[in-house]
C-alpha positions as CSV (number, residue, x, y, z in Angstrom):
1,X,99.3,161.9,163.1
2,X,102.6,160.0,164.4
3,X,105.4,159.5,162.4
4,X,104.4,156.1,162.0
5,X,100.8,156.5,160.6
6,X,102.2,159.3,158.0
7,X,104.8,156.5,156.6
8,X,102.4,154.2,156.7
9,X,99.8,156.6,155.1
10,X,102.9,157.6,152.9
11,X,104.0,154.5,151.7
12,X,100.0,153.7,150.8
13,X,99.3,156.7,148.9
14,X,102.6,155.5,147.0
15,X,101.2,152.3,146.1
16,X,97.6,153.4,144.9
17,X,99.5,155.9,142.5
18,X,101.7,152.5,141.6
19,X,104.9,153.9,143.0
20,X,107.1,151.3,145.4
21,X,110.4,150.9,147.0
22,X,111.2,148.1,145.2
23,X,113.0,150.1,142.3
24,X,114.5,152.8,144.3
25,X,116.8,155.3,142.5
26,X,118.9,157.7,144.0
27,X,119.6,160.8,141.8
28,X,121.9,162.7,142.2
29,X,121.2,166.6,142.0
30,X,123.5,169.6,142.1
31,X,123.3,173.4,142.3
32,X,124.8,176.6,143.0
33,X,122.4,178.0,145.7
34,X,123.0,177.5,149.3
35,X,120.4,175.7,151.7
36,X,119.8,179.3,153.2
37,X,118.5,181.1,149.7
38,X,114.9,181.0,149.4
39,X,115.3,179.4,145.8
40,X,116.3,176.7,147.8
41,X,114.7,176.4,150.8
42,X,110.9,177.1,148.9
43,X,112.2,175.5,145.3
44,X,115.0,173.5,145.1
45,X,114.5,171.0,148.8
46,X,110.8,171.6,148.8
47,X,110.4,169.9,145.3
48,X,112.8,167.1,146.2
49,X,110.7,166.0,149.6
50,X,107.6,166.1,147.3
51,X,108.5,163.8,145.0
52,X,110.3,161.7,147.6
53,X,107.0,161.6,149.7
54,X,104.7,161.1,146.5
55,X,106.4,158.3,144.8
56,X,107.0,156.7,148.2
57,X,110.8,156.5,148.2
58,X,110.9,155.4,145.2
59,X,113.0,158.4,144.1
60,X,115.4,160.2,146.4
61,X,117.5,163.0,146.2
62,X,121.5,163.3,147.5
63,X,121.9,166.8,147.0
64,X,125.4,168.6,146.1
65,X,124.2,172.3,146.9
66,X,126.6,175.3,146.8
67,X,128.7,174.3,143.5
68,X,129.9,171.2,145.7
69,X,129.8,169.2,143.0
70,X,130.2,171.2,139.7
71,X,130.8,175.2,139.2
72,X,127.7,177.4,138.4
73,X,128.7,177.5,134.8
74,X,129.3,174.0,135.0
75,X,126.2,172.3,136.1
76,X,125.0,171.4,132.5
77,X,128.2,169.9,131.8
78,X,128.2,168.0,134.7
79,X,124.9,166.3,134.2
80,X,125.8,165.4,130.4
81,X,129.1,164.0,131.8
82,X,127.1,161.6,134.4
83,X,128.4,163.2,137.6
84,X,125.0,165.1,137.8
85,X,121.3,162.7,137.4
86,X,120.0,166.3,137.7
87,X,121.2,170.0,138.3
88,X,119.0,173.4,139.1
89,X,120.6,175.3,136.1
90,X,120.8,179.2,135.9
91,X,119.8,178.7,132.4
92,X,122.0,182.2,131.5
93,X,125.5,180.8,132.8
94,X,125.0,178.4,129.7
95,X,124.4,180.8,126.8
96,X,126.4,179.2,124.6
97,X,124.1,176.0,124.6
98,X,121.0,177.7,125.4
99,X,120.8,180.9,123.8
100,X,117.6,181.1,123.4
101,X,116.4,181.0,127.1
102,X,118.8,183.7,127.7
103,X,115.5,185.7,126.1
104,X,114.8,186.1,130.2
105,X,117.3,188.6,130.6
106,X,116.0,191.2,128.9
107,X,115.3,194.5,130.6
108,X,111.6,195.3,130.7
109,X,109.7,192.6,130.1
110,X,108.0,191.2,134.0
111,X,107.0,192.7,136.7
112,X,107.0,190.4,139.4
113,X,108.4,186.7,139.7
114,X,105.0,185.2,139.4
115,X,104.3,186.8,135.9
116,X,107.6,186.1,134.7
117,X,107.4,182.2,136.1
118,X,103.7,181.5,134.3
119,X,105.6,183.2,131.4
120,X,108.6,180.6,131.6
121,X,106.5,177.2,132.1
122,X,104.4,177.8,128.9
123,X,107.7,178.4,126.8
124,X,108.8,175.0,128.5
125,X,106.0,173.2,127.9
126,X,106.5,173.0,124.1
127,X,108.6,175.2,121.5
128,X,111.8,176.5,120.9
129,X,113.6,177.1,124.5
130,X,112.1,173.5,125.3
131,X,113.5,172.0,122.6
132,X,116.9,173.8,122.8
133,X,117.3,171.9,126.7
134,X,116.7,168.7,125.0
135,X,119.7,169.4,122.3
136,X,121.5,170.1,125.2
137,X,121.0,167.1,126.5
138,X,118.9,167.4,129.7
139,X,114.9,167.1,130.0
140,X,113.2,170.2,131.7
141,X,111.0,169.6,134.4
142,X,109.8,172.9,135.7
143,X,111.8,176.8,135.7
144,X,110.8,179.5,137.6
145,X,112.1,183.2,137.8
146,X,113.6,185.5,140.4
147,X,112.2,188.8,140.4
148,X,112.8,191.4,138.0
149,X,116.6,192.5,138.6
150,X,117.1,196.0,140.3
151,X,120.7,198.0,141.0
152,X,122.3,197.5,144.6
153,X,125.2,200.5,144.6
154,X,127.5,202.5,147.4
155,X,125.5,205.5,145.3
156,X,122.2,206.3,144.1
157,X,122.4,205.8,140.6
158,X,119.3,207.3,138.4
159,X,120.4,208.8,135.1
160,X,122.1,206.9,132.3
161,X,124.8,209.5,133.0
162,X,125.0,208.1,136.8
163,X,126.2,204.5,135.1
164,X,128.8,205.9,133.0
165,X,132.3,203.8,132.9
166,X,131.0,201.7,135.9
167,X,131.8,198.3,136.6
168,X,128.5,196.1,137.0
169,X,127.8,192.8,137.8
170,X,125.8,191.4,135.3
171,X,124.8,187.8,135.1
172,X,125.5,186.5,131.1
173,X,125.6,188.4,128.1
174,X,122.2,189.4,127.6
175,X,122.3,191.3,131.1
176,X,125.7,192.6,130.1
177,X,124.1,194.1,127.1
178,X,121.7,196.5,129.3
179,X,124.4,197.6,131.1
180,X,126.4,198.7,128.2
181,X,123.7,200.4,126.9
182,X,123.6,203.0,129.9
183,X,127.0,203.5,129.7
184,X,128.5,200.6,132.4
185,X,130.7,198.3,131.4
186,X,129.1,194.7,132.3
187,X,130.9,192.2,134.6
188,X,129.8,188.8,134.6
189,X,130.7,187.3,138.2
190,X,128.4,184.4,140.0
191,X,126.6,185.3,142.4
192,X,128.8,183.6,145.6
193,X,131.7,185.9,144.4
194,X,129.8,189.1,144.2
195,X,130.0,190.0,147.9
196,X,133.9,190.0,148.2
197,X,133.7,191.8,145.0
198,X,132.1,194.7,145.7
199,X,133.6,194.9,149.4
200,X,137.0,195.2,147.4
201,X,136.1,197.7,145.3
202,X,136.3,195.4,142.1
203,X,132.6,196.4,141.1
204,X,130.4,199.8,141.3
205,X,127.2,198.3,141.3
206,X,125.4,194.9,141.2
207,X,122.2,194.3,138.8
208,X,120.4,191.7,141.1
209,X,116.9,190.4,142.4
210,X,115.8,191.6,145.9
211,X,114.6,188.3,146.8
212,X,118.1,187.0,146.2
213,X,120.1,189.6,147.7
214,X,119.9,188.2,151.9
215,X,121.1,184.6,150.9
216,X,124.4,186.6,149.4
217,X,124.4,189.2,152.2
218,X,124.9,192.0,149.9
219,X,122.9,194.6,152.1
220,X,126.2,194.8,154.0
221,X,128.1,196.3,151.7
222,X,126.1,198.5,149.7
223,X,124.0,201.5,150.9
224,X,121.4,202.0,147.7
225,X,119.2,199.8,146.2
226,X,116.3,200.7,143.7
227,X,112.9,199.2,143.9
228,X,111.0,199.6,140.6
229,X,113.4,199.2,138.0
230,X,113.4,196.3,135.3
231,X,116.9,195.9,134.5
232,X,115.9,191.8,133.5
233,X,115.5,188.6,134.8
234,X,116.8,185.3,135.5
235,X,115.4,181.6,135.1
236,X,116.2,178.6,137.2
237,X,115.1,175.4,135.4
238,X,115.3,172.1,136.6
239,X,116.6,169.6,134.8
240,X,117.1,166.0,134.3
241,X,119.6,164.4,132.1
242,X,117.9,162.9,128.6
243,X,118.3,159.4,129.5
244,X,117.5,159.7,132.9
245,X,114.2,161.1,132.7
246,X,113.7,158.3,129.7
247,X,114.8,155.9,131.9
248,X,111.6,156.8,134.8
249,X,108.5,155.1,135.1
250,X,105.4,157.1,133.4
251,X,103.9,157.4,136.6
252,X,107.1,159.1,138.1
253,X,107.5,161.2,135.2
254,X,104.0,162.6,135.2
255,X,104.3,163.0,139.2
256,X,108.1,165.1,139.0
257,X,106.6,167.3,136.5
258,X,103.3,168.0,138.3
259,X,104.8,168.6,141.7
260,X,107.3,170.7,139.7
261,X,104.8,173.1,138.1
262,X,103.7,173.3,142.1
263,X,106.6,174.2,143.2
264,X,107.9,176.8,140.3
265,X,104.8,178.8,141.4
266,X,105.3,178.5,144.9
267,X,108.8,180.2,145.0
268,X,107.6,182.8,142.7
269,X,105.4,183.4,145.2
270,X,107.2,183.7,147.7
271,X,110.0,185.8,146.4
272,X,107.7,188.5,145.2
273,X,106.1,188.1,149.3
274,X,109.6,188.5,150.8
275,X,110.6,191.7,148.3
276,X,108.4,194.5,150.6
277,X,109.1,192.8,154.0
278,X,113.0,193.2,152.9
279,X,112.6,196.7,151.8
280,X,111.7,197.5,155.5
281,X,114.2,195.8,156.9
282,X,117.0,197.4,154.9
283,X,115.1,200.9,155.5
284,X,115.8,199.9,159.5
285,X,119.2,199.1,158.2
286,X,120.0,203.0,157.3
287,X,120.0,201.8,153.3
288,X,118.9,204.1,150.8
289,X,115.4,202.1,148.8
290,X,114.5,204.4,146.5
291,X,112.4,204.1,143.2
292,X,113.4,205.9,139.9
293,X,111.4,209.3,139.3
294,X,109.3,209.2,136.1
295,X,111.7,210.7,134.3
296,X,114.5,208.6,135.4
297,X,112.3,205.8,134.5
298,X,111.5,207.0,130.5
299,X,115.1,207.6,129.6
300,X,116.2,204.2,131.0
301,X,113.6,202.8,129.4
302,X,114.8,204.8,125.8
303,X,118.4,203.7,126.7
304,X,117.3,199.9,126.7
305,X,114.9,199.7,123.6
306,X,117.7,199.0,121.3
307,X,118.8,195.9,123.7
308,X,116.1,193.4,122.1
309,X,117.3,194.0,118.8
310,X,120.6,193.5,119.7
311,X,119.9,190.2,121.5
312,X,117.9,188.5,118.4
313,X,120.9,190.0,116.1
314,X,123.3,188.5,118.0
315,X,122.0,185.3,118.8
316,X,122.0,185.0,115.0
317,X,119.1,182.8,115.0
318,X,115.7,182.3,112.8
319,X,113.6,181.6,115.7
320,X,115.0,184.5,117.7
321,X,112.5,186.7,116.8
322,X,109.5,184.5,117.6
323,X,110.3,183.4,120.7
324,X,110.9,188.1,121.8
325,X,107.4,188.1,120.4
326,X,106.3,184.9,122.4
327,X,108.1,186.3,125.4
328,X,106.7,189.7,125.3
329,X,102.7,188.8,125.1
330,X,102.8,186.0,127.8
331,X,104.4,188.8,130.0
332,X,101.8,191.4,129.3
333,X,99.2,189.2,130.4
């Protein structure tokens, strides 16, 4: 097809769904990812060209990547504020307003991004963490997960005793909370800074996804990772401010929220895809991928059974216990 036909077929397509140009919006989107990082690349841009394409230009994107516009922690505010129409959130750096989704963090709970992402759509369909982003403010439209979180070290660290008194980068409090509870002292540092922090010697270790770890480099400056721990999870969700999203069409509504349930399984897919190829290349690399023995495994898992009951104590909230429970059987399925 030539470019021609496919705009043509484009803009057609557009107009039988009732989408045209003649209402264009711009919106303006922000996140803390680099165009490099496959959350990006297979979640973030991918989504944006769909909805482009499939409302005909009718909506389009100018994207402020790499905290250009607004700091990681920042991105909520910066949407409620007006600089943002719309922001990828890493729904943990804003625990204060959304305590509820910090629930994802928890040690244990998924096993690969694609359980953990069907786990996170059906909690943001309807409920509790659905209705905590609209007090906040912001509409969501889809969330996905990154894999399930792993250590990244200069050692091999195994034993609860291996993790005592170190300094590891954890992202928000609930993550913070497993690495207290095998001894570490948690470090909350986004992920852009981690690199220089750990070349400097300012961290030990680094509790963080494998999919995740090329767009930050951090294979360069540690020598260990682990490959079947759980040490929690992270959700991405994208949002839109409240009176934005009110302000669509039905139609483009319907269409941003389709293509987005699309797309949050797509980069859940491809993480979990890009996990074993990455394991080989860091093997070639001289890096130590090792997976806990069983025993390893059972007293970790001993030293984190007290975490969930501290989370739903500390959140200090009625519906905190629900939405573990909720949490816990969509992840078994």
């Amino acid at each position: 097809m030539t470019p021609m036909n496919k705009m043509v077929s484009t803009f057609v397509g557009a107009l039988a769904l009732g989408f045209g140009p003649v209402h264009a919006e711009t919106l303006r989107l922000g996140d803390f990812q680099s165009t490099s990082h496959i959350v990006s690349v297979e979640g973030t841009a991918k989504w944006m060209a769909a909805v482009e394409e499939a409302t005909g230009g009718e909506i389009s994107f100018e994207h402020f990547p790499s905290q250009q516009a607004a700091k990681s922690a920042a991105q909520l505010d910066a949407v409620n504020n007006g600089i943002l129409d719309a922001a990828l959130l890493g729904a943990i750096y804003h625990a204060e307003s959304l305590p509820l989704n910090s629930v994802v963090g928890l040690p244990g709970f998924y096993g690969s991004a694609v359980q953990g992402t069907k786990a996170l759509q059906t909690m943001l369909e309807e409920g509790p963490l659905r209705d905590e982003f609209l007090a906040a403010g912001v509409t969501p439209i889809f969330g996905f997960v990154l894999p399930p979180y792993q250590v990244l070290a200069k050692k091999r660290l195994g034993m609860p005793a291996d993790w005592d008194a170190l300094d590891v980068r954890t992202s928000g409090s609930t993550q913070a909370m497993t690495a207290r509870a095998l001894g570490a002292v948690g470090i909350s540092i986004p992920g852009p800074e981690v690199y220089t922090a750990i070349e400097r010697g300012r961290l030990d270790a680094v509790l963080f996804p494998l999919a995740s770890v090329p767009g930050y480099k951090l294979n360069e400056v540690v020598s260990h990772i682990s490959t079947n721990g759980s040490f929690g999870g992270y959700s991405f969700v994208m949002v839109l401010g409240n009176s934005v999203f009110d302000g669509l069409s039905d139609d483009v509504k319907a269409e941003m929220i389709r293509l987005g349930g699309e797309t949050a399984t797509h980069v859940a897919q491809a993480q979990d895809a890009s996990v074993s190829d990455l394991i080989v290349e860091w093997q070639a690399e001289g890096i130590d991928t090792y997976e806990f023995t069983d025993a390893e495994l059972d007293t970790i898992r001993d030293a984190l059974t007290a975490v969930n009951t501290d989370w739903a104590e500390r959140i200090n909230n009625d519906q905190a216990a629900e939405i573990l429970e909720t949490y816990r059987k969509l992840t078994s399925e």
